[in-house]
N, C-alpha and C positions, 0 to 999 in steps of 0.2 A: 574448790569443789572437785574431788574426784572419782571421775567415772570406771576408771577401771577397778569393779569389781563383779562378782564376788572376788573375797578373798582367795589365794592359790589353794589351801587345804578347803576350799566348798567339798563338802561330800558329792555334790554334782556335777563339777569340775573337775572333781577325781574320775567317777564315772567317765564322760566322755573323755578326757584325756587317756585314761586304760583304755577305751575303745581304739585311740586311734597305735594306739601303741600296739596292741596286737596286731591291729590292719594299718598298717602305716603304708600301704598306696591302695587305698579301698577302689572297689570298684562305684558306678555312682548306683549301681543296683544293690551293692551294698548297702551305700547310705540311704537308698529310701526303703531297703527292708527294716533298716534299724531307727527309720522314724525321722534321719537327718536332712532331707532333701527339704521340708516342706515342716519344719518342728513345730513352729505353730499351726497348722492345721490338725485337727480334730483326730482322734482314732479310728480306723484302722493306718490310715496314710501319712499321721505327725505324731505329733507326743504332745500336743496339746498344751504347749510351753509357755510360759510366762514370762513379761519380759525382762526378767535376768536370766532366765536358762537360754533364753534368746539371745542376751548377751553373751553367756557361757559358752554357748556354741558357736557363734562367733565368730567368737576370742581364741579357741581351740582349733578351728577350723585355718584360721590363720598360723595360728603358733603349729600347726601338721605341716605347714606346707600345701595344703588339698586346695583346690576352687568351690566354691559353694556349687551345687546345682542350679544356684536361682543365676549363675552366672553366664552358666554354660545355655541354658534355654529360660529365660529370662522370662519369655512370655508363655511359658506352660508352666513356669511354677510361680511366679509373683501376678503377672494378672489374666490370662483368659482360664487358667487352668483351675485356678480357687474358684472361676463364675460355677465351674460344674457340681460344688459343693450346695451351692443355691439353686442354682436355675437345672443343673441337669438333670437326667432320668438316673437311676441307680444301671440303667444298663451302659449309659452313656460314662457314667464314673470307672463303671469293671473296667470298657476297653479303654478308657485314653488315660487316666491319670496313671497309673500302673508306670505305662511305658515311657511318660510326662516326666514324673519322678526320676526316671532313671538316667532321665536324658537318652534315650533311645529314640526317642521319636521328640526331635526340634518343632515349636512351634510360630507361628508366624500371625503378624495381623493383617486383614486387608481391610482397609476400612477405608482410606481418602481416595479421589480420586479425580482425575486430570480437570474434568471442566467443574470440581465444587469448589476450590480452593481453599479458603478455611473453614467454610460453613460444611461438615462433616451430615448435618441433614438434608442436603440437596442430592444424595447419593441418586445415581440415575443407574446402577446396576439391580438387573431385574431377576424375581427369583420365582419361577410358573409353576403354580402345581399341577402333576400334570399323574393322579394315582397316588402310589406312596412315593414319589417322589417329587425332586422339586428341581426343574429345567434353570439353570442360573446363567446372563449374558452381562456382560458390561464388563470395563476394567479401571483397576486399580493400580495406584502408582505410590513411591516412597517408603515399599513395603520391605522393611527392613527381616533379615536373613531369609527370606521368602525361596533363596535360589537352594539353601541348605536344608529345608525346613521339608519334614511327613505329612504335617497338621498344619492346616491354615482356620483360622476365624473370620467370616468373610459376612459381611452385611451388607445386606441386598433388599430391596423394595420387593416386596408382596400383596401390596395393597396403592393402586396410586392414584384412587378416590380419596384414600384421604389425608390429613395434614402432612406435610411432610415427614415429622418428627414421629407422627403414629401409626405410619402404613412401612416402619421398617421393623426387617427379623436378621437373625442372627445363624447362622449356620456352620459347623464343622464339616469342614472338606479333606478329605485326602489330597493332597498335591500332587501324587498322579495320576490321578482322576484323568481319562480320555477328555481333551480339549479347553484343560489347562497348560497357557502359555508362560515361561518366567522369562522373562530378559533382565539384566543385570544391568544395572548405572551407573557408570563411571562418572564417583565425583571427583571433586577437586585434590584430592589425596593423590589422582592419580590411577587408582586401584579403584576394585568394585567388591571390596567388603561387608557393604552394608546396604544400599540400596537398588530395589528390583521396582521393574513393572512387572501387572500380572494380569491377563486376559481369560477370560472367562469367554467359551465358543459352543455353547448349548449343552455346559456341563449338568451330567445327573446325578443328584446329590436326596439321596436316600429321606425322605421324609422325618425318619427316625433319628436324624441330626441336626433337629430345628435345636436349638437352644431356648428352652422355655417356651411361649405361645407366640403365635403370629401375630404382631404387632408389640412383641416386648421386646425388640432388638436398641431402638434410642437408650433404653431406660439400663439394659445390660452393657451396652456400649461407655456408657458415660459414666458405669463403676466402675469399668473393665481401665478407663483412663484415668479415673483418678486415681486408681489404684498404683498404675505407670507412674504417673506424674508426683505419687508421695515418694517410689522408691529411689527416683530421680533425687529426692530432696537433700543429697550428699553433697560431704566438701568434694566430691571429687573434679577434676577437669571439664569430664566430656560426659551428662548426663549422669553426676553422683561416679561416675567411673574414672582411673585414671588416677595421677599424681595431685595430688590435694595441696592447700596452702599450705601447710606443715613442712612438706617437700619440699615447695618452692622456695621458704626462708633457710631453711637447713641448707639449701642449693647455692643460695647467692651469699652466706656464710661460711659457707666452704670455697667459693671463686673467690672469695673478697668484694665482690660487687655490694653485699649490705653495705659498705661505705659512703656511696653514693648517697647523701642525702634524699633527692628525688628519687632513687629507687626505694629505698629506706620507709620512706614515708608513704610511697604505694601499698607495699610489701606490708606495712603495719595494717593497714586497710585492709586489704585481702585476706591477711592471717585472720581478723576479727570475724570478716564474715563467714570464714569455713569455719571457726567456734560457731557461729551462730546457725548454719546450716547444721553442724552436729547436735545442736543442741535441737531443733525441730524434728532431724531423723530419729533420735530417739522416744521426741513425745509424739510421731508417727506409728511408732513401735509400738509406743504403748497403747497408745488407741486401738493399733492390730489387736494385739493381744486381747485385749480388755473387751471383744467383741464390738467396738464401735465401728461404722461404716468409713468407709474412705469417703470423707467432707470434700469441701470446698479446699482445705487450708492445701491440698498438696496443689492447686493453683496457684499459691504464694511461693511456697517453695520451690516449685518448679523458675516459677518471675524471678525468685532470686538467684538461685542454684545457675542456668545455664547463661545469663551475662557476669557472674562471677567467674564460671571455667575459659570464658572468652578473653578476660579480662588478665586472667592469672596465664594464661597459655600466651598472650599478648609479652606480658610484661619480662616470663621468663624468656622470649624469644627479643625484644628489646637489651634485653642485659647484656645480649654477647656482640651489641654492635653492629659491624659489618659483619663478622663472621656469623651474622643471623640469616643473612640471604641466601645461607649455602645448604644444604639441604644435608641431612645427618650427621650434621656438625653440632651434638648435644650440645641445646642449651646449658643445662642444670645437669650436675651428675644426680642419680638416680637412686635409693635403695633397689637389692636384690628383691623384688615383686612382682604378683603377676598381675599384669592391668590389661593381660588380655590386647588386643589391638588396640589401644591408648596405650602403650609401655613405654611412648617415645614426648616428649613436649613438643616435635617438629610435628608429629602424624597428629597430635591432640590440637595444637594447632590450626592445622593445615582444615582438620575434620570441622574445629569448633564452631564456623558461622551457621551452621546446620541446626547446630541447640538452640537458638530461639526461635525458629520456625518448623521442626519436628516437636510432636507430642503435643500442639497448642501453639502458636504464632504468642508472642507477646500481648499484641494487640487483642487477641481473644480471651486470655488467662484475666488481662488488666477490666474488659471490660467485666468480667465474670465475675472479678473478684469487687469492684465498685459497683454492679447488680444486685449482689447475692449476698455479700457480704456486707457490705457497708450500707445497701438501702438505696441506693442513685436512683435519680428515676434510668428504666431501659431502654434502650437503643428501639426502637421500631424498627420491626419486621413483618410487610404488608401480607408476605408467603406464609406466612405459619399457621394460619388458623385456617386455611380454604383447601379444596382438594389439590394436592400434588400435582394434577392435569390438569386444573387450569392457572398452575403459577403464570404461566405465558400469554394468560391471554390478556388481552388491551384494557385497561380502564382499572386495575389493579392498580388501589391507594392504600395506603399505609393507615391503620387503625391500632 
């Protein structure tokens, strides 16, 4: 079966190919004046594309040499940024998406935080209305580019009479906003790349930046992650990003290490299932396209996609032996690509034990997907039906 098409002479493959050829180092305001940042989204901000012009562009965007947009600020154009197509105000759409699009203004989520640990409805940041605006306290942790980021999405309790899941909202923050903190966290890489903590000290956050109504913040949350969690559903390394099985076997092909029977017969394993991750990001694709919701399934994807990059970043780091212990002593040689901070199998690596517990814990995806999907009976949760205020108090049993 083969995916790569259209063919080379598509009339619409000619199109954007002459695009980039005229602009052959576009600006990214370029590409979201011309529809490329965000192509499946609607008119005036995409081209309202289908998915093989989604292919198409792609394919093109690769063959330029260019980064996508959705790579460079990931969560203002793949998931908080689309919510505004739904839930935002048309005034809310003028100021943020514009500059979303262009990657001018980086986006960030605040969503977990230190004492909920996977149960993402126990949020104890509070959000006071207090006029038209809304007083917001509490902090957030594991909030990836949060330290590089203009726009944060930050969900906060508004209501804490009732259920947990239905007394949260959703709000756009500037990030420097008087009396937000960012501190960065040094993971195990080494560096501090990717994760922040963020304090919230009696920030005033403009009423007119609720996202939807007070008490729609669960309900926006939980697209806004599936959304994440489908575009995760790549062969790549580290969260769909990174050196993919393809790589890895062309790698230990070029060392001579395929030889190794027991590498061999890893390496066949792994190749299969980034086939089979590809073959789900595409019928993700299509569902984008096709108007259907982001479901359940990018839960699967997600379960499979990030102990496969663990697995494959293990295996190519096994291959070199001793000389695996030693730190930028390239496992695999590499094709010329930009995989962004993954570009290394040591840093994808060193990075990977993060994918199964960012974005959803294992434990929470499997239980979601044997709930919701397959019909199990559900875990009991004694907190979820009674007020927020009194989760704590004594004599709470489980119904």
């Amino acid at each position: 079966m083969d995916f790569n098409f259209p063919p080379e002479d598509d009339p619409r493959r000619v199109e954007i190919r002459s695009w980039f050829e005229v602009n052959p180092s576009p600006t990214y305001k370029q590409l979201a004046d011309r529809g490329l940042s965000a192509p499946n989204w609607p008119a005036p901000w995409g081209l309202g594309a289908d998915t093989e012009m989604m292919l198409i562009i792609e394919e093109e965007f690769a063959r330029a040499g260019v980064r996508r947009p959705s790579a460079i600020n990931p969560i203002g154009v793949n998931q908080c940024g689309q919510s505004l197509l739904t839930w935002g105000t048309e005034a809310q759409r003028q100021r943020y998406i514009p500059p979303a699009l262009a990657c001018e203004e980086r986006w960030c989520m605040l969503f977990s935080e230190p004492s909920g640990g996977s149960d993402l409805g126990n949020a104890r940041t509070t959000a006071r209305r207090e006029g038209d605006h809304y007083v917001i306290n509490g902090q957030k942790i594991w909030n990836s580019m949060a330290d590089i980021s203009q726009i944060g999405v930050v969900v906060a309790r508004t209501d804490s009479s009732a259920p947990k899941h239905q007394g949260l909202s959703q709000f756009i923050v500037e990030m420097k906003t008087p009396g937000i903190t960012v501190r960065p966290i040094i993971d195990m890489t080494g560096e501090a790349h990717e994760y922040n903590e963020v304090f919230f000290d009696n920030v005033r956050v403009p009423a007119e930046n609720r996202l939807g109504n007070e008490g729609d913040g669960w309900r926006i949350t939980m697209e806004q992650l599936q959304s994440e969690r489908q575009s995760m559903t790549k062969p790549g390394a580290v969260w769909g990003a990174g050196p993919t099985a393809r790589e890895l076997v062309d790698g230990l092909i070029k060392t001579g290490r395929i030889k190794n029977p027991l590498i061999r017969d890893e390496a066949a394993k792994l190749y299969i299932e980034g086939e089979l991750l590809r073959l789900l990001s595409m019928r993700s694709l299509s569902n984008k396209i096709n108007g259907k919701p982001s479901g359940l399934e990018g839960n699967i994807g997600k379960m499979i996609a990030s102990p496969h990059g663990q697995k494959m970043t293990d295996l190519a780091k096994r291959s070199e032996g001793v000389a695996g212990m030693v730190a930028d002593a390239e496992a695999l040689p590499l094709p010329q690509k930009d995989y962004g901070i993954f570009d290394s199998w040591d840093y994808a690596y060193w990075f990977s034990p993060a994918t199964t517990l960012g974005v959803g814990t294992q434990e929470i995806l499997k239980n979601s997907v044997a709930e919701r999907l397959l019909g199990l009976p559900r875990d009991s949760d004694p907190s979820a039906r009674v007020p927020y205020n009194t989760v704590n108090a004594p004599k709470l049993r489980a119904v």
